[in-house]
Backbone as numpy.savetxt, mean C-alpha at the origin, in Angstrom:
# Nx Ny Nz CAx CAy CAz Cx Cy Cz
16.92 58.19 11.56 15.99 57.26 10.97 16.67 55.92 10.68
18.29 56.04 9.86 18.63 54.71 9.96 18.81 53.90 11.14
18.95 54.66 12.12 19.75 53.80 13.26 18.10 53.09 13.76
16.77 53.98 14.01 16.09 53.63 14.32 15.62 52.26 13.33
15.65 52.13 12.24 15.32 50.88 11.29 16.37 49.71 11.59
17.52 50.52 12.06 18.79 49.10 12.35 18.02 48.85 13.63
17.86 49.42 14.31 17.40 48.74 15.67 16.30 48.03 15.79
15.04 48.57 14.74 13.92 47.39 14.40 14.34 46.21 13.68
15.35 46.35 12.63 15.65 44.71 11.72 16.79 43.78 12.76
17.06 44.74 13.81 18.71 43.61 14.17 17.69 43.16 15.69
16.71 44.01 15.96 16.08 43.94 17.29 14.84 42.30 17.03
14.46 42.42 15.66 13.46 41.17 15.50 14.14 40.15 14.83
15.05 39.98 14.19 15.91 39.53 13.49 16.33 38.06 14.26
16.61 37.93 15.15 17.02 37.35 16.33 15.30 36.44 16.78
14.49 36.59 16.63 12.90 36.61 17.16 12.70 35.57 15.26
12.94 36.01 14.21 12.51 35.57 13.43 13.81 34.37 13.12
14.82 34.12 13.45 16.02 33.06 13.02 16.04 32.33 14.39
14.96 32.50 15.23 14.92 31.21 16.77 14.00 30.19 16.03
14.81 29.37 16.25 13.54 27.79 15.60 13.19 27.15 16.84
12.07 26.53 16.73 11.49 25.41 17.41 11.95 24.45 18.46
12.03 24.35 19.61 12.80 23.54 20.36 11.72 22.72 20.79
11.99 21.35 20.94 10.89 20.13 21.80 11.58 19.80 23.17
11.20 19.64 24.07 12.01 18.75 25.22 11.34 17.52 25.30
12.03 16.67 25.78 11.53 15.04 26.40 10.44 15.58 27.22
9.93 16.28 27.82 8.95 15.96 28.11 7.56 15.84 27.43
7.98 17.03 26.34 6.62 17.25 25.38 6.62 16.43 24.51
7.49 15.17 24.27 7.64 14.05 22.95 6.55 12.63 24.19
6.61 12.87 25.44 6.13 12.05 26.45 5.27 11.96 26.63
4.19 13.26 25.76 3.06 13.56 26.10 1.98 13.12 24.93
3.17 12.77 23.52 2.57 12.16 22.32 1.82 11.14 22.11
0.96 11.13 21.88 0.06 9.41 21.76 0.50 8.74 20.66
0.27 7.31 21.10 0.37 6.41 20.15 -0.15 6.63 18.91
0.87 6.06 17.51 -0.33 6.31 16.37 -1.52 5.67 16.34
-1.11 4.22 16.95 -2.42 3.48 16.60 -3.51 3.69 17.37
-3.27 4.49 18.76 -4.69 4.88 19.18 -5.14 6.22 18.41
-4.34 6.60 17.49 -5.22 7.40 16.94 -5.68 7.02 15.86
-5.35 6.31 14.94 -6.22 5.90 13.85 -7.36 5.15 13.67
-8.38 5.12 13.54 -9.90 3.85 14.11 -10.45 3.74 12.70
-11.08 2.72 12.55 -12.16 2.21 11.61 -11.32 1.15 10.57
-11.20 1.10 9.00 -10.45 0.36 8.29 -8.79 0.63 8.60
-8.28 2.04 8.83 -6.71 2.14 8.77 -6.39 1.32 9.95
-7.37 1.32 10.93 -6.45 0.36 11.99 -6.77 -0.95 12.25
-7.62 -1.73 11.22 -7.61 -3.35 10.88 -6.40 -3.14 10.10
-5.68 -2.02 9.48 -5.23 -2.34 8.03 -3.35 -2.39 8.99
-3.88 -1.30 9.61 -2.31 -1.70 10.66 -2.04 -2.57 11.83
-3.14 -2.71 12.17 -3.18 -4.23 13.28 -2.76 -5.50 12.08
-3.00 -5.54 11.13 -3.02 -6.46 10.24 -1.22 -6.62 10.17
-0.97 -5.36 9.81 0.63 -5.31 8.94 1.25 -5.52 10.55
0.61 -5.16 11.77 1.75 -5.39 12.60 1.95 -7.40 13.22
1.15 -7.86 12.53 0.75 -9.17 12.32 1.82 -10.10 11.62
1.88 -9.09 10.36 2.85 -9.93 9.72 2.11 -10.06 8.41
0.60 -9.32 8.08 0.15 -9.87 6.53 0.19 -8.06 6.50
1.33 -8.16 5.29 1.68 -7.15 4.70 0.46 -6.53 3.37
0.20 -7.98 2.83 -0.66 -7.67 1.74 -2.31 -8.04 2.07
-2.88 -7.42 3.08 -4.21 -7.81 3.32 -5.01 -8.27 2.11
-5.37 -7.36 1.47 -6.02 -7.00 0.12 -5.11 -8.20 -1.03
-4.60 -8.88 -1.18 -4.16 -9.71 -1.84 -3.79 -8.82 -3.27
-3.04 -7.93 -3.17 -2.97 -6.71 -4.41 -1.35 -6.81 -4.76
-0.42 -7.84 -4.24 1.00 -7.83 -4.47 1.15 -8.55 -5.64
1.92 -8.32 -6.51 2.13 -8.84 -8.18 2.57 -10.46 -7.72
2.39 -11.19 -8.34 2.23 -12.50 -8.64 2.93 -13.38 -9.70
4.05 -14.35 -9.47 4.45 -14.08 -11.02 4.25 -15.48 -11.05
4.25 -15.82 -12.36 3.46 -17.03 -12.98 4.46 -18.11 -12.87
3.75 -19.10 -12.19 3.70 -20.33 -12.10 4.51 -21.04 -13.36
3.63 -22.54 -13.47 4.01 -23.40 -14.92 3.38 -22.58 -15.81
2.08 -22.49 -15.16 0.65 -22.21 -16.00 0.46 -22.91 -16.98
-0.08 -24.29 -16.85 -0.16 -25.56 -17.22 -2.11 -25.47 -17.11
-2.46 -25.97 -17.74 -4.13 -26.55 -17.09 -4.31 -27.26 -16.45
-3.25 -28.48 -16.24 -3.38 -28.86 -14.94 -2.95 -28.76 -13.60
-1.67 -27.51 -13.96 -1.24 -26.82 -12.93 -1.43 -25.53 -13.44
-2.19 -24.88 -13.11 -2.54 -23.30 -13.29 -2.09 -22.44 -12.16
-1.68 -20.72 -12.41 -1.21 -20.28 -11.16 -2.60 -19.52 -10.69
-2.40 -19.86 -9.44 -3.47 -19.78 -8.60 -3.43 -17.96 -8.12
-4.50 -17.70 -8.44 -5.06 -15.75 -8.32 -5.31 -15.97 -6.75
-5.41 -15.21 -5.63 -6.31 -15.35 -4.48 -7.35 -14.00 -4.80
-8.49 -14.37 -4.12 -9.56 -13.55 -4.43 -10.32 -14.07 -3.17
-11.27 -13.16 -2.69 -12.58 -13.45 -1.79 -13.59 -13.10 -2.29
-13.92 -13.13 -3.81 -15.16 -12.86 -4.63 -14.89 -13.80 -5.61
-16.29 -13.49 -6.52 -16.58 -14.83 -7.48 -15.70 -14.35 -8.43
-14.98 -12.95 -8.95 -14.36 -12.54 -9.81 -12.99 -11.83 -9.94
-12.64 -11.44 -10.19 -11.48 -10.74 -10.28 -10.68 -10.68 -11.89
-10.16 -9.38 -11.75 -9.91 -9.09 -13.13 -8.23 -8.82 -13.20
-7.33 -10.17 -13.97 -5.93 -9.54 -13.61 -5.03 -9.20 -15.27
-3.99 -9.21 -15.14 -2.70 -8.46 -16.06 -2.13 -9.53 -16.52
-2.08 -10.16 -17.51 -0.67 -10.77 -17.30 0.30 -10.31 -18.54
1.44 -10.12 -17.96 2.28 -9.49 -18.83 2.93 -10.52 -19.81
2.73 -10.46 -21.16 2.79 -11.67 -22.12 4.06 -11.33 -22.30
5.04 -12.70 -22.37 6.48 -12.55 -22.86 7.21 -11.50 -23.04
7.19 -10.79 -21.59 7.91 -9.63 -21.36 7.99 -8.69 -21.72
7.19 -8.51 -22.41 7.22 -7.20 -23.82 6.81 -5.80 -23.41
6.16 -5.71 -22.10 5.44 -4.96 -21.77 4.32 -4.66 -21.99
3.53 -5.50 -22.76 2.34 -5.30 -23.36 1.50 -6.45 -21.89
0.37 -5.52 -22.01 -0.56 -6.53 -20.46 -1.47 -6.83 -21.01
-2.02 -7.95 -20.88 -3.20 -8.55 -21.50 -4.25 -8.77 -20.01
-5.27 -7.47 -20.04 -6.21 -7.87 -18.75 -7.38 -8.66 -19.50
-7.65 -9.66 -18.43 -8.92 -10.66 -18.25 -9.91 -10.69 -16.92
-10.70 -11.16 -17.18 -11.42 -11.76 -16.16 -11.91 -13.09 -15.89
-11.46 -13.13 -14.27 -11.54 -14.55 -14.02 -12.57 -14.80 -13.24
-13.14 -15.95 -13.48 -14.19 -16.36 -12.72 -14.26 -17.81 -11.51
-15.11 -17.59 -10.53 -14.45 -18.87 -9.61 -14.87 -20.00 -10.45
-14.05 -21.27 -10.39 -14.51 -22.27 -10.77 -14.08 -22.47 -12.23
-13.21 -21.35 -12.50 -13.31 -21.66 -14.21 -12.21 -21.12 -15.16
-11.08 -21.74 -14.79 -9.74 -21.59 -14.95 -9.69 -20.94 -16.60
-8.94 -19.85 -16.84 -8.84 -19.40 -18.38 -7.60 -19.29 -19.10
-7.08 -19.07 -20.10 -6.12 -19.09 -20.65 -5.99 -17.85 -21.28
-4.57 -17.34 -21.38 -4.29 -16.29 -21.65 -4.20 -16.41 -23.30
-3.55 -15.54 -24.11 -2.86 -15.29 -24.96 -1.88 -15.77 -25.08
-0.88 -15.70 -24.47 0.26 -16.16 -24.66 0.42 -17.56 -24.04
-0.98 -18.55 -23.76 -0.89 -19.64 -23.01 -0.99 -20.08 -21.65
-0.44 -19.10 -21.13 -0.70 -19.40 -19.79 -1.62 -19.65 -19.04
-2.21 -20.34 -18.25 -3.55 -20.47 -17.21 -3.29 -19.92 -16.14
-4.80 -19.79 -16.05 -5.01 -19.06 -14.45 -5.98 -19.03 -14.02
-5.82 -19.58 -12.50 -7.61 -20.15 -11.79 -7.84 -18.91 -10.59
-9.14 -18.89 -10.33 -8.88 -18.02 -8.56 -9.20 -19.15 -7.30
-8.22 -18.73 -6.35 -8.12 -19.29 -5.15 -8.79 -18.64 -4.58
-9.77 -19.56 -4.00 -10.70 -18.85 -2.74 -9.92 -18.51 -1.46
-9.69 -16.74 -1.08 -9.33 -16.70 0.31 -9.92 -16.09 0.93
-9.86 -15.99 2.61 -10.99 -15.13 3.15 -10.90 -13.62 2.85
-11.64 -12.61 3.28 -12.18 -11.73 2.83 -11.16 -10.96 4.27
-10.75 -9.96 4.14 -9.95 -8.80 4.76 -11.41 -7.61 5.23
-11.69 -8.29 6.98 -12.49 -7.63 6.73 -12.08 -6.06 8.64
């Protein structure tokens, strides 16, 4: 009986510790990612292979003078947008909302207008 159980564990043993092999030919046969992705993911990677990393205008921003007559400019493609600004480093975020046309002031002073940009479509 043992020898017969050594001969089933040492006989599959070998069958269960073989891994996976690929050849060049079957890596040849792989499609492109980008023909496989369609609808928004592949404006969103035609975009990045472009060179605009941040379609969506969603990359942190750091403040300007923020003056009222030099305010740092938000980009947005809507009448609104709602941002953070982190008051004198503290970690504390003070969110607002901004509206086109109508530059606001923070808490801690600072201004901030939105820049009209086109729309990521």
């Amino acid at each position: 009986m043992f020898s017969l159980s050594r001969r089933y564990i040492y006989g599959i043993a070998p069958l269960i510790r073989r891994g996976f092999y690929a050849t060049s030919n079957n890596l040849e046969k792989m499609p492109d990612p980008l023909d496989l992705c369609t609808g928004l993911q592949k404006k969103e990677v035609l975009a990045f292979i472009e060179g605009n990393c941040d379609p969506y205008h969603m990359a942190v921003i750091k403040r300007g003078s923020g003056t009222k007559e030099n305010p740092t400019l938000i980009p947005s493609a809507f009448s609104g947008r709602i941002i953070g600004c982190i008051c004198n480093e503290n970690r504390f975020v003070n969110y607002m909302w901004l509206e086109k046309g109508c530059p606001k002031r923070c808490e801690c002073g600072h201004w901030f207008k939105l820049k009209e940009v086109p729309a990521f479509s």
